[in-house]
C-alpha positions as CSV (number, residue, x, y, z in Angstrom):
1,X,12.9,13.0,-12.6
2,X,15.3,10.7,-11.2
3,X,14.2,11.2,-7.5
4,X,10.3,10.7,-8.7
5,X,11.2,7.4,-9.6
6,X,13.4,6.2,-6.7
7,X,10.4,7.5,-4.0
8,X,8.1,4.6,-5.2
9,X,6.7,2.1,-2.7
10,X,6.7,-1.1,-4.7
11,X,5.1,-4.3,-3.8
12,X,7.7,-7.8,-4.5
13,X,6.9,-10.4,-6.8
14,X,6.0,-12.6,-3.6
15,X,3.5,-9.7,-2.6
16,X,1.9,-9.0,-5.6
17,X,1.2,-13.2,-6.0
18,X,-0.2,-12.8,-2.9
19,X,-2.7,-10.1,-3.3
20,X,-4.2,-11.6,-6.6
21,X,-4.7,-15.0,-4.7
22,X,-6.5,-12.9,-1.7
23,X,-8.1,-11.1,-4.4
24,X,-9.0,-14.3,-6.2
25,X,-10.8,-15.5,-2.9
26,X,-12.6,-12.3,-2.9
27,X,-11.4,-10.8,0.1
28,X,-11.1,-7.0,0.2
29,X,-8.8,-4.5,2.2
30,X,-10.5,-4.3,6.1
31,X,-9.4,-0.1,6.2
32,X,-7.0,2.0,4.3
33,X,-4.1,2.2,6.7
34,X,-2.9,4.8,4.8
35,X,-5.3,7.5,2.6
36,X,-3.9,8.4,-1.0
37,X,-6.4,11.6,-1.2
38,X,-4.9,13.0,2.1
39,X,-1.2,11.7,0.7
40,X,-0.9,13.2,-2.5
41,X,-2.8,16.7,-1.3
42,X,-0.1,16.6,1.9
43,X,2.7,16.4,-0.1
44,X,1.8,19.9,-2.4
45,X,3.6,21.0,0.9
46,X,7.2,20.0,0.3
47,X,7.5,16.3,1.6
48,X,4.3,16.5,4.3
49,X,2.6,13.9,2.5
50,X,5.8,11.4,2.6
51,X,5.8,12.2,6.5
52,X,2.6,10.9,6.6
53,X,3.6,7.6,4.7
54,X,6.1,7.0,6.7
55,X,4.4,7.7,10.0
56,X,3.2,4.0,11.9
57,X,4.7,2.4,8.6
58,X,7.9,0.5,7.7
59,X,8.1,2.5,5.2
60,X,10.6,4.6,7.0
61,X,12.5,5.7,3.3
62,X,9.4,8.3,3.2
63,X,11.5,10.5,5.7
64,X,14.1,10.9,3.5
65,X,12.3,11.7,0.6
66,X,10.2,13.9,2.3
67,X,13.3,16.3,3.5
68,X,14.6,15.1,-0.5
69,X,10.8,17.1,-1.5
70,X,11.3,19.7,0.6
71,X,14.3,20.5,-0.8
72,X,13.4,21.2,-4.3
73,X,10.1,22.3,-3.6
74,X,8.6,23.8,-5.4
75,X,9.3,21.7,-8.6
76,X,8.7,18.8,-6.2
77,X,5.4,19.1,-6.2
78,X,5.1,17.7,-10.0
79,X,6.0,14.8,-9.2
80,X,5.7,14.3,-4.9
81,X,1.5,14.6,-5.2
82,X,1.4,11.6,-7.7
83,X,3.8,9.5,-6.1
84,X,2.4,9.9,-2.7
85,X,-0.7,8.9,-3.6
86,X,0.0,5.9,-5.5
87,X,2.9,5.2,-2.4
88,X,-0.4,5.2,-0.2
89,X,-2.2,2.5,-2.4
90,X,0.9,0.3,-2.2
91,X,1.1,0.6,1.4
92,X,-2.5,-0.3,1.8
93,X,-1.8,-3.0,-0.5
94,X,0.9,-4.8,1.6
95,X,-1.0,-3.9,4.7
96,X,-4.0,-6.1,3.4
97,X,-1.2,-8.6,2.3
98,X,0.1,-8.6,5.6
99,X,-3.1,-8.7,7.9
100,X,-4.2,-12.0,5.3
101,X,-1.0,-13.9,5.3
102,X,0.4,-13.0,9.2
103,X,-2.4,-11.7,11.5
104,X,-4.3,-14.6,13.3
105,X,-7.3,-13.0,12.4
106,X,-6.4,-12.4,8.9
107,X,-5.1,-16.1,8.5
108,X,-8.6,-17.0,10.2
109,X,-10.7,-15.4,7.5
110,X,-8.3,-16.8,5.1
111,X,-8.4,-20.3,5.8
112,X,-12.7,-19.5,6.0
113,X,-12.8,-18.2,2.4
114,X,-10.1,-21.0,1.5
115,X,-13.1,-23.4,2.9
116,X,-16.1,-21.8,1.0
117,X,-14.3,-22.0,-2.1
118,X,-13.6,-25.3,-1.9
119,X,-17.4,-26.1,-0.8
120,X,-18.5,-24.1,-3.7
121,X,-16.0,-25.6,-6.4
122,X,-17.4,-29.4,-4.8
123,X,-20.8,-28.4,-5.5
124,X,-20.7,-26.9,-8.7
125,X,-19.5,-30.7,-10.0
């Protein structure tokens, strides 16, 4: 039970302040960089569905426990299908965090729905 927990992609408190303010603003995720269906049915193979997480991610800890899956397969799968799948929704969470907060694109459509809210909040005084 001890490995289920330590597998978890978490978002930080900095994160997490971030996405309710995007949220707030009512911006929405562009594309799931990652797909928590597709994780959590990977990982009923031992650790495929980490592989995937950490493929084209930072979140190069899903290699280890991937081989960590694979090794006590096939208990693993208990608790490796959940947590990939809510690993997948973090990732796609910071991804939208990211592309918001550091793309120029993302900071664009910010600023934009930063701008309409602010029209909005003039007019309704």
């Amino acid at each position: 039970m001890l490995l289920a927990c330590v597998a978890c992609t978490t978002l930080s408190r900095s994160e997490e302040t971030e996405l309710k303010e995007l949220q707030g603003y009512g911006l929405q995720q562009k594309a799931e960089t990652k797909s928590p269906a597709l994780a959590g049915t990977l990982n009923v193979l031992p650790g495929f569905g980490n592989f995937y997480l950490a493929a084209g991610t930072d979140e190069s800890s899903h290699w280890l426990y991937g081989f960590l899956n694979l090794l006590f397969w096939p208990a693993s799968v208990l608790w490796g299908a959940p947590e990939a799948a809510i690993d997948a929704g973090n990732i796609n969470k910071k991804e939208m965090v990211y592309y918001y907060m550091y793309d120029p694109t993302g900071k664009a459509e910010l600023a934009k729905a930063k701008e309409q809210r602010a029209a909005a909040l003039t007019l309704a005084r």
